[in-house]
C-alpha positions as CSV (number, residue, x, y, z in Angstrom):
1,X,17.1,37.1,-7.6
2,X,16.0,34.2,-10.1
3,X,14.3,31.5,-9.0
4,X,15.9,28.6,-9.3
5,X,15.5,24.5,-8.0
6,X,18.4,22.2,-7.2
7,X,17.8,18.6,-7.2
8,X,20.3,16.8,-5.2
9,X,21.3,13.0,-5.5
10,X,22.4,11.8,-1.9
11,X,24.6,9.3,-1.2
12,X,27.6,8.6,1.1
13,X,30.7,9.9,-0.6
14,X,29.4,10.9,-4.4
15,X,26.5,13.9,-5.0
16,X,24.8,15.1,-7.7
17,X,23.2,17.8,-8.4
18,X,21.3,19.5,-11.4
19,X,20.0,23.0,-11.5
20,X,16.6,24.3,-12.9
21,X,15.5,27.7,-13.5
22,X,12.0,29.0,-13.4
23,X,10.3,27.5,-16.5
24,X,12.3,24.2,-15.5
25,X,15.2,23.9,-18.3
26,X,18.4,22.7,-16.7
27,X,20.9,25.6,-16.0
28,X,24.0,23.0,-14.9
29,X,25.1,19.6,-13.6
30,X,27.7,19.5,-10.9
31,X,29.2,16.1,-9.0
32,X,31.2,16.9,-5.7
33,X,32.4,14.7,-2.9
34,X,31.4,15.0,0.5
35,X,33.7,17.7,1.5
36,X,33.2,19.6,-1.6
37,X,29.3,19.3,-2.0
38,X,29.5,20.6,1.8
39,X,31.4,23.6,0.8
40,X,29.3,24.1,-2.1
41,X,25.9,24.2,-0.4
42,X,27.3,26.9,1.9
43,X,27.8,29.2,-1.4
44,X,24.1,28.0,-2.7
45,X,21.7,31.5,-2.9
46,X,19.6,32.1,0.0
47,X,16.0,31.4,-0.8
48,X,17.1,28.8,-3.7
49,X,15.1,25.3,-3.3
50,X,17.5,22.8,-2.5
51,X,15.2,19.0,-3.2
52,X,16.3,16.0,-2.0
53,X,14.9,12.4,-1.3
54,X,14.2,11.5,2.6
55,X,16.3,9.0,2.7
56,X,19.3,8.6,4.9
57,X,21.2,11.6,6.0
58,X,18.5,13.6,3.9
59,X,17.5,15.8,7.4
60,X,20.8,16.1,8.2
61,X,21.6,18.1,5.0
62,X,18.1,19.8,5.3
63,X,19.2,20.9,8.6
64,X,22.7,22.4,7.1
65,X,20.8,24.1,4.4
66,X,18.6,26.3,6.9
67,X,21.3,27.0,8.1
68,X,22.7,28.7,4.7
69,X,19.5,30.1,4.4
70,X,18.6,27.7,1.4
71,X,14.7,26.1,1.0
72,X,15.3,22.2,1.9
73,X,12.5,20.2,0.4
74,X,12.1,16.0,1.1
75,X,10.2,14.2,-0.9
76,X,9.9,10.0,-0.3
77,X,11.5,8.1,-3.1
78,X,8.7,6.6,-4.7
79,X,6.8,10.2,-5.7
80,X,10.3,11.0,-7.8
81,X,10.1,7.8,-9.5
82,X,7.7,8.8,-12.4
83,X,9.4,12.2,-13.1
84,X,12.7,10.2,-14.3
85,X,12.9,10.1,-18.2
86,X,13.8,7.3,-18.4
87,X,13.1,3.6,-16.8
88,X,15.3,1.8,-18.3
89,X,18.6,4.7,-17.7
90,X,19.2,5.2,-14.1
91,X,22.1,6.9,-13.0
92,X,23.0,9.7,-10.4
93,X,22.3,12.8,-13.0
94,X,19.1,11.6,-13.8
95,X,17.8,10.8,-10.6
96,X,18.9,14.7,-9.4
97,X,16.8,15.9,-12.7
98,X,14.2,13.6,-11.9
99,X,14.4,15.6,-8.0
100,X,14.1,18.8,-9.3
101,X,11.3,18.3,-11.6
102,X,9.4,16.5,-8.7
103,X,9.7,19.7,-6.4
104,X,8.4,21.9,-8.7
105,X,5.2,20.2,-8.6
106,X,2.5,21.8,-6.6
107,X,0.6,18.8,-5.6
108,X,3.9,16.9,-4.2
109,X,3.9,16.2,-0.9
110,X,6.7,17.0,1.0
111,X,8.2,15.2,4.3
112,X,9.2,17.7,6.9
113,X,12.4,18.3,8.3
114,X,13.6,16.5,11.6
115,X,14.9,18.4,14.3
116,X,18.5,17.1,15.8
117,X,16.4,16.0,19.1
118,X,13.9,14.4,17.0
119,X,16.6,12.1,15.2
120,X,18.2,11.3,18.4
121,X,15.0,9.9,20.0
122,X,14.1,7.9,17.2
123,X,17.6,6.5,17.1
124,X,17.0,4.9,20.7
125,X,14.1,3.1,18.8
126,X,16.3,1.7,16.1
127,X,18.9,0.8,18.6
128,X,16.1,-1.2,20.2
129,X,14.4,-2.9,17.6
130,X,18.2,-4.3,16.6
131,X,19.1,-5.5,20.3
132,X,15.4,-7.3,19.9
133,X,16.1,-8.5,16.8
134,X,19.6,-10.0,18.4
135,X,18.0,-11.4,21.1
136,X,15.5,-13.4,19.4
137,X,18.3,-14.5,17.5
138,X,20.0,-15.7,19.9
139,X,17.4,-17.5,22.2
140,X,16.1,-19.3,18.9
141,X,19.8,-20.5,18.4
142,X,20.1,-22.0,21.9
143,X,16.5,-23.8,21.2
144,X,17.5,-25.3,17.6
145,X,20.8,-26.6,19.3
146,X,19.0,-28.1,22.2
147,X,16.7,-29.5,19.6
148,X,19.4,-30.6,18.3
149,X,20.0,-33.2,20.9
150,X,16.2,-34.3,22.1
151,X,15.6,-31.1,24.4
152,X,12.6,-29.0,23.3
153,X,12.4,-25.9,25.0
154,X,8.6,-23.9,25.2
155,X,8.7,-20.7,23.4
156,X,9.2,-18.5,26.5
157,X,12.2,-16.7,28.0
158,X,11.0,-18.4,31.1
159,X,11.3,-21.4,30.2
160,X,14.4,-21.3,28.3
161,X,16.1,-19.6,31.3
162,X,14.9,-23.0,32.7
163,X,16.2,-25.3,30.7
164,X,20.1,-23.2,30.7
165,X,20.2,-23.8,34.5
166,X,18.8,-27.4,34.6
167,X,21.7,-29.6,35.7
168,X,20.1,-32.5,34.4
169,X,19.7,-31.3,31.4
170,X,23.3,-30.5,31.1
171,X,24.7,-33.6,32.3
172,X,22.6,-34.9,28.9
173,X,24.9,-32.9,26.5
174,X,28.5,-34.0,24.9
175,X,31.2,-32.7,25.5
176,X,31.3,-29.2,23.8
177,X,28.1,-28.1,24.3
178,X,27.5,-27.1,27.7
179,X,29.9,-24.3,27.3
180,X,28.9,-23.5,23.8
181,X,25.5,-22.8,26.1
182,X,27.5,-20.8,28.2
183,X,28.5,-18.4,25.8
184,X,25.4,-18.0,24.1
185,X,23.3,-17.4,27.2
186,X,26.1,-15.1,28.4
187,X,25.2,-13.4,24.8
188,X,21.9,-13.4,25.3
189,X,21.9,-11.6,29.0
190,X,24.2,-9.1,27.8
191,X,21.7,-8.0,24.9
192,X,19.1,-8.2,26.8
193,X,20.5,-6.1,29.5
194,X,21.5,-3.3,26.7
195,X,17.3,-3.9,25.5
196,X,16.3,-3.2,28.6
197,X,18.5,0.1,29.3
198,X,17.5,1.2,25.8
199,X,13.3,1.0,27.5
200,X,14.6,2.6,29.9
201,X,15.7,5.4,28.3
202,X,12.7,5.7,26.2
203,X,10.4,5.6,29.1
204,X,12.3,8.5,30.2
205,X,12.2,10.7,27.5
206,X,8.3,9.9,27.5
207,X,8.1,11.0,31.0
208,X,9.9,14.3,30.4
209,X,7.7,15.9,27.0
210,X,4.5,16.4,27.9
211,X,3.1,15.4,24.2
212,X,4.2,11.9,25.3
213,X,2.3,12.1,29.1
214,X,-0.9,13.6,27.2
215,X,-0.5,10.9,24.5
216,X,-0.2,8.2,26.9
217,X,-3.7,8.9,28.6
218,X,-5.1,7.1,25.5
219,X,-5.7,2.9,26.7
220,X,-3.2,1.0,24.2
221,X,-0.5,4.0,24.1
222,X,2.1,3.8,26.4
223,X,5.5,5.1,26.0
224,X,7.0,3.3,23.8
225,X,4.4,4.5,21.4
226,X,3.9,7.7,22.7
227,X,7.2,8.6,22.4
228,X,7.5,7.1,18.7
229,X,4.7,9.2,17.4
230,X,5.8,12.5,18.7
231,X,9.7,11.8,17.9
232,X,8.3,10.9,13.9
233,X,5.9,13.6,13.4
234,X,6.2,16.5,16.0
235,X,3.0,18.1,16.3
236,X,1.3,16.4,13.3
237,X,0.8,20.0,11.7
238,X,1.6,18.9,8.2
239,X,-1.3,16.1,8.2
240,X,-4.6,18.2,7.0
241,X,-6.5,15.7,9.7
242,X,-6.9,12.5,11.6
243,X,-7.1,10.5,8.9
244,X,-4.5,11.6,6.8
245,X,-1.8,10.9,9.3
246,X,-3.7,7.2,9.7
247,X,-3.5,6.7,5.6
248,X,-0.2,8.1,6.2
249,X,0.6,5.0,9.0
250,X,-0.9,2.5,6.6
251,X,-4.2,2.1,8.5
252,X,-6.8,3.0,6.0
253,X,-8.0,0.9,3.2
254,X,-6.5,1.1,-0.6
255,X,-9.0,2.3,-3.4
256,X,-9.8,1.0,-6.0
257,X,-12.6,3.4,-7.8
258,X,-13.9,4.4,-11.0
259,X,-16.6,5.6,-13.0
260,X,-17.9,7.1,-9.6
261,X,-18.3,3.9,-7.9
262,X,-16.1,3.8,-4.7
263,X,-14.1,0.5,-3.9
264,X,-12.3,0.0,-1.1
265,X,-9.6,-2.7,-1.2
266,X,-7.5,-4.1,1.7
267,X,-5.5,-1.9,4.1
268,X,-2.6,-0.2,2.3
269,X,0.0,-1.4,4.8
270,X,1.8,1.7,3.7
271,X,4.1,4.7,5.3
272,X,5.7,3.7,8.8
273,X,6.1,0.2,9.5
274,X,7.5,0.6,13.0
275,X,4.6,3.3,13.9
276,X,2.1,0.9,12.3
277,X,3.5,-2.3,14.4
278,X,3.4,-0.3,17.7
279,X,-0.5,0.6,17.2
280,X,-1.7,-2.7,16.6
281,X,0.2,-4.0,19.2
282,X,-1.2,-1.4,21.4
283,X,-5.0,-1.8,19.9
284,X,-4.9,-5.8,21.1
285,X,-3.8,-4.5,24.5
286,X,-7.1,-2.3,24.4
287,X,-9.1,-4.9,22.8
288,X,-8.0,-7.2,25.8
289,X,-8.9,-4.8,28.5
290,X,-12.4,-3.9,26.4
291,X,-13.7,-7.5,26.7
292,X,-12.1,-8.1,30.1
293,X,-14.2,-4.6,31.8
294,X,-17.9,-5.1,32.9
295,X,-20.1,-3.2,30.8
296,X,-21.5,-0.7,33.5
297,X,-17.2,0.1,34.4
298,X,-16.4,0.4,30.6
299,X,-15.3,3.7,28.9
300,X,-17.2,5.3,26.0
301,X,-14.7,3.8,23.7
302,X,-14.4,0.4,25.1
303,X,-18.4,-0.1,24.6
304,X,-17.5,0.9,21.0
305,X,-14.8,-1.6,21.1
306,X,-17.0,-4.3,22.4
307,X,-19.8,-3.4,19.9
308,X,-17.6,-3.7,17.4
309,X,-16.2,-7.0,18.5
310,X,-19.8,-8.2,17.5
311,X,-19.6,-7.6,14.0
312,X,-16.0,-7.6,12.9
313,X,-13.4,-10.2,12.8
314,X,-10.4,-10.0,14.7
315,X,-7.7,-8.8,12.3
316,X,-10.4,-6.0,10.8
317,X,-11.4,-5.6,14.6
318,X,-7.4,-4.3,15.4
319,X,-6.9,-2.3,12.8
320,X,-10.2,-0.3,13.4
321,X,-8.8,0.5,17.1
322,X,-5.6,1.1,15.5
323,X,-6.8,3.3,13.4
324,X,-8.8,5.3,15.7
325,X,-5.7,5.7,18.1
326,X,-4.0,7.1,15.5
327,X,-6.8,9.8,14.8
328,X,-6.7,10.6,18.6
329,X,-2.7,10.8,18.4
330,X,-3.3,13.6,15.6
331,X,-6.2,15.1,17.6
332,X,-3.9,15.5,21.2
333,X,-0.5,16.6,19.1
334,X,-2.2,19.1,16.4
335,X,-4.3,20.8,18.7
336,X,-2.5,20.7,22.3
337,X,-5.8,19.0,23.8
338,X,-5.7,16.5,26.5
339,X,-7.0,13.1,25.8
340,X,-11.0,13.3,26.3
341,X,-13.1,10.0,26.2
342,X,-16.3,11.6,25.8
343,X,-15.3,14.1,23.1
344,X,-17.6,12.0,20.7
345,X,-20.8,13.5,22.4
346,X,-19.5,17.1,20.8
347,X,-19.9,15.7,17.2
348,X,-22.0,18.0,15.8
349,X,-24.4,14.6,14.6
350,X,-25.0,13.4,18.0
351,X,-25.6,16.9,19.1
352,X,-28.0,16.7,16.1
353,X,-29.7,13.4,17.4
354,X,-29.9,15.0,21.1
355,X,-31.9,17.6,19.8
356,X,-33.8,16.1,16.9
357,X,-34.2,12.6,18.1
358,X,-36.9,12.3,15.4
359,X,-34.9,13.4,12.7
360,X,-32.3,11.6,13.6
361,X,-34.2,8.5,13.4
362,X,-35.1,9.3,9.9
């Protein structure tokens, strides 16, 4: 059978497609609907490369096209970008050339496929950060319109909770307002209850996957975390090391190098936002605990943590721990290990210094 590449143009009712052969010269163009590019995958040649971007419902076709026995390849947006023709001309036909072209590639780096239980776990997450997002919302509401009217309220649940209950506060505000109040903090519980059962639910999920109970043995990681990472990336397999998958997060510096002389710029800030946001939340939970432990009680990685502390500012300080959580993530998920806090002493260097203390010093 003849090789051939399919680049596919997602979207929600209108696909494109263009078909390459082997030396890469376009064979045909095809547009469908949903229902007919559905029906048209299932009578695509098993073994043919079907690319697409990873954007949204990208793993859900994937998924459909192992199941045809097609090759489903997911690349991120911005590695397809330089394979259009043209800047300036952007349409559907040559974004699906511009696919194919980039999948051919034998550098491009491909994003794997999510399982269904993979994309229903991460969905708890987004369903959380938007029940977050509304709850902020609506507290910050309730504290401009209280502003509104000389009541400043601290910048605490707590104390907004407070303030809502405070008769003599109340009998402050016109007429309207009290049960304008009323609403919103009826709102507000109601969100926050859904917030809170979509924890819940996470914490559960955590509990039941052992990746997530091994993960979680790591000070700054708890479940949240834990079960973000594994429901993202699986086992980690496709990252070569530790700190691929942390360049991957966005944790390792930019470069900026030429002429053999290495640069490094800020952090890149790169890949997943949400991954990269729970990490450094969870390194200034371990930062906190490093400098709260006595020294002669501290782990081998909190004395790293307070050495560190010594010499780096606090923003570079985070980052660093974030960064190093996210190489022991990788460690625990490609390998099957359990978390061990003295698995630096088996660097072969130290074992080097143990033995050639001397040398070492050199």
């Amino acid at each position: 059978m003849r090789a051939i590449t399919i680049g596919v143009d997602l979207a929600k009712q209108t696909f494109s497609t263009c078909e390459v052969d082997a030396s890469g010269r376009v064979v045909r163009r095809k547009d469908f609907g949903r229902e007919g590019f559905a029906a048209w995958l299932a009578q695509v040649p098993a073994g043919a490369v079907v690319a697409m971007e990873a954007c949204g419902s990208a793993h859900h076709w994937a998924r459909r096209c192992l199941e045809y026995g097609a090759v489903p390849k997911l690349m991120a947006a911005p590695k397809v970008v330089p394979f259009r023709k043209s800047r300036t001309t952007k349409n559907d036909r040559n974004d699906a050339e511009a696919i194919a072209t980039a999948a051919r590639q034998g550098n491009m780096c491909f994003v794997p496929v999510k399982s269904v239980d993979q994309q229903a776990r991460l969905s708890c997450h987004r369903v959380r950060e938007g029940y977050k997002v509304q709850a902020l919302a609506i507290a910050n509401r309730m504290r401009g319109l209280l502003a509104e009217f000389g009541i400043a309220v601290a910048h605490s649940n707590a104390a907004l909770r407070r303030v809502l209950g405070d008769s003599a506060v109340r009998s402050k505000l016109p007429a309207p307002m009290p049960e304008l109040l009323d609403e919103l903090k009826q709102q507000w519980l109601e969100v926050s209850k859904l917030l809170a059962g979509c924890e819940a639910r996470i914490a559960r999920h955590a509990r039941a996957d052992d990746r997530c109970v091994r993960s979680q043995r790591i000070i700054g990681v708890g479940s949240l975390t834990a079960d973000a990472v594994v429901a993202t990336v699986g086992t980690a397999k496709e990252f070569r090391n530790g700190r691929q998958f942390a360049a991957w997060v966005g944790l390792t510096p930019m470069q900026y190098s030429t002429g053999g002389r290495t640069r490094l710029g800020p952090i890149s800030c790169r890949g997943d936002t949400y991954l990269r946001t729970l990490l450094i939340q969870g390194a200034r939970s371990s930062l906190r605990l490093a400098q709260a432990v006595a020294p002669e009680r501290a782990t081998p990685e909190q004395i790293w943590i307070q050495q560190l502390a010594d010499r780096l500012p606090f923003g570079k300080l985070v980052v660093a721990i974030a960064n190093k959580h996210a190489r022991q993530l990788w460690a625990i998920l490609a390998h099957g290990e359990d978390y061990d806090p003295h698995a630096w002493m088996k660097h072969p260097m130290v074992q080097r210094a143990a033995v050639h203390p001397r040398a070492a010093a050199a």
